[in-house]
N, C-alpha and C positions, 0 to 999 in steps of 0.2 A: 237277602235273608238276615245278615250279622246288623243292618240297620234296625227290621223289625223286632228282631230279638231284644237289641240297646233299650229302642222305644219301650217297647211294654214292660223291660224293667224298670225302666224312670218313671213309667207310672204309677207301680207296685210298690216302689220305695219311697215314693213320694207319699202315698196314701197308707203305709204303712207307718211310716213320722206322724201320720195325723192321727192312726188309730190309736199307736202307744200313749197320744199324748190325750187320752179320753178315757182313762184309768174306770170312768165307773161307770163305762157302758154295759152293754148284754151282753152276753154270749153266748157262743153256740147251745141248744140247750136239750142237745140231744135227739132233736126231729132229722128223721133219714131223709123225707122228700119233701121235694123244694120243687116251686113253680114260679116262673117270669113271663110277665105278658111286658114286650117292649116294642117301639118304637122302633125303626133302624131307616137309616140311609145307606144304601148300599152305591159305593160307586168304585164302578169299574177302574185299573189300574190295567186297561188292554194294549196289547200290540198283536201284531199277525205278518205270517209269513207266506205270502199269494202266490201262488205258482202262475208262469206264466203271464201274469199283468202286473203284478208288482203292488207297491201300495200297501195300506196298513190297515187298520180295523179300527171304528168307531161306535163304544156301545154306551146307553145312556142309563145314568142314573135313577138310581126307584127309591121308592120310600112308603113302607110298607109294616106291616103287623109281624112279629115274634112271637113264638110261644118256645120256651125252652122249660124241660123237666130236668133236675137233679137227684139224683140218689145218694148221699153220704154214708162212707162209710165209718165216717169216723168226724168230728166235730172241721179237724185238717183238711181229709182227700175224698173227695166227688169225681162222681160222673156226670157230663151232662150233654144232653141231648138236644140240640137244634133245630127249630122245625120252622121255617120258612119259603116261600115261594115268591118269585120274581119276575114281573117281564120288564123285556130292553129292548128296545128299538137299535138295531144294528147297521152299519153303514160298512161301505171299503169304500176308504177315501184315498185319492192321488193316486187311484191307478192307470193305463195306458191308456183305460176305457173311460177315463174320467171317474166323478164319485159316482158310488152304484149302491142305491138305497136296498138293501136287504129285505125288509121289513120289519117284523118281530120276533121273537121265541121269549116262551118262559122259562127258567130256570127254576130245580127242587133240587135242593142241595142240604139232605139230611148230613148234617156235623156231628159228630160224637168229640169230645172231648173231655181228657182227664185233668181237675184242677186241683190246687192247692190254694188255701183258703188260709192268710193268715188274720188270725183272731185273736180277742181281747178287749176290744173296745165296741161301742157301737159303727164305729165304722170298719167293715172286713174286707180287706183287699184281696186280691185272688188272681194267680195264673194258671193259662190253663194250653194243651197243646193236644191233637187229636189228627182224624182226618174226615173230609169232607167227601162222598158220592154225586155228584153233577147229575141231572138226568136233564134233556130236553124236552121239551113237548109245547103244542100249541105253536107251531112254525106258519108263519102264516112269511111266505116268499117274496113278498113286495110285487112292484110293480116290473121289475128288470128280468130276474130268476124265473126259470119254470119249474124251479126246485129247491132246496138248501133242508142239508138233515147233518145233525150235532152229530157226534158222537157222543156216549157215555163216559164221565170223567172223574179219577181220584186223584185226590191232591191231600194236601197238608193241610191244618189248620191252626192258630196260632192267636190268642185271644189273653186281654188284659182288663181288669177293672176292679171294681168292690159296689159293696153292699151297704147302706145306709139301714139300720135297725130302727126304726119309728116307734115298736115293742117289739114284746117276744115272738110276735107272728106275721108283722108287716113291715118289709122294709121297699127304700127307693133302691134303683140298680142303675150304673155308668158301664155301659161296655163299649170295649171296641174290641173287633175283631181283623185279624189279615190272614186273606184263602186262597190260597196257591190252587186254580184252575184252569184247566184247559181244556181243547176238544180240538178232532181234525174234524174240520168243515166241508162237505163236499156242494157246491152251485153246480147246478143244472144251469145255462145260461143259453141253451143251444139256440133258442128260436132269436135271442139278441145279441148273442156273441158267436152264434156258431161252435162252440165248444162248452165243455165239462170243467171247471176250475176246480182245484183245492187249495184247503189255504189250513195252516197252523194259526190255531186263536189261541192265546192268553188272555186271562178275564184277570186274572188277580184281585180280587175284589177288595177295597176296601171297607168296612162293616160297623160303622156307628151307634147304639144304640141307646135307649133311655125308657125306665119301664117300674112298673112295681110287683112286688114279689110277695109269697106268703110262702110259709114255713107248714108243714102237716105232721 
């Protein structure tokens, strides 16, 4: 946690040196809502705790569409809304049973988060720290399982970047994002293992993005 923290403030300070030094940019200019259609990679930062067989978790990377809404209350402090969907192809790898391909599940992981936005320049840096709702759906079991259901999961969330102003209504946007998630996993496995597994997932995702924005 004290690493991702360091992180997204050496990006924030780093992009903040570039904004001051851009004296005759835009700024805020009073619009409350704010939209971003981006780009992301989302890659998993998993591990897992397998009852029973032992072994660890494998889930793979996506890359995928964004849309996030902002409301400002004030030129400084926003809210903002996340709205993304995800699927990952999931594995348990090294376990007793050898690796055991899961399938898939998607993941909806609506994020609210509150930011600070420093301003002044055309370039606007921003942090921001909230929490995220996990939901599963779309479990499609693989070929091993004769079952596997998520749990519903709240976590932290914790996001760094800025704002490129192009004008007063269109800017470019750099985010990253880091989302503390998790779920208890229950496999059905009876018909190939003769037993019911559980296992503790951590997903931790980490959340790349790149996108442009409009101001209303």
């Amino acid at each position: 946690m004290k690493k991702v923290i360091v992180f997204l403030l050496m990006i924030v300070v780093g992009s903040t040196n570039l904004s001051h030094a851009q004296s005759s940019g835009t700024d805020t200019d009073g619009s409350k809502w704010q939209f971003r259609l981006r780009g992301i990679v989302v890659t998993p930062d998993e591990s897992a705790d397998i009852e029973a067989i032992g072994g660890d978790a494998s889930i793979s990377t996506a890359v995928v569409p964004e849309l996030d809404i902002s409301y400002f209350f004030d030129e400084n402090w926003s809210l903002e809304l996340i709205l993304a969907t995800t699927k990952h192809d999931v594995e348990a790898v090294g376990t007793s049973a050898g690796d055991i391909d899961l399938g898939h599940v998607w993941l909806l992981p609506p994020t609210l988060t509150g930011q600070y936005h420093f301003t002044g320049g055309n370039l606007v840096p921003y942090l921001g720290a909230g929490l995220n709702l996990t939901l599963f759906y779309g479990v499609d079991e693989g070929p091993v399982a004769d079952n596997v259901d998520y749990d519903t999961a709240l976590g932290f969330a914790f996001q760094g970047g800025f704002d490129y102003m192009l004008n007063d209504t269109w800017f470019l946007n750099v985010d990253i994002k880091k989302m503390f998630m998790g779920t208890d996993a229950t496999i059905d496995a009876t018909t190939a293992l003769g037993a019911t597994v559980g296992a503790d997932v951590d997903i931790n995702p980490w959340i790349f993005g790149f996108g442009v924005g409009v101001k209303l």
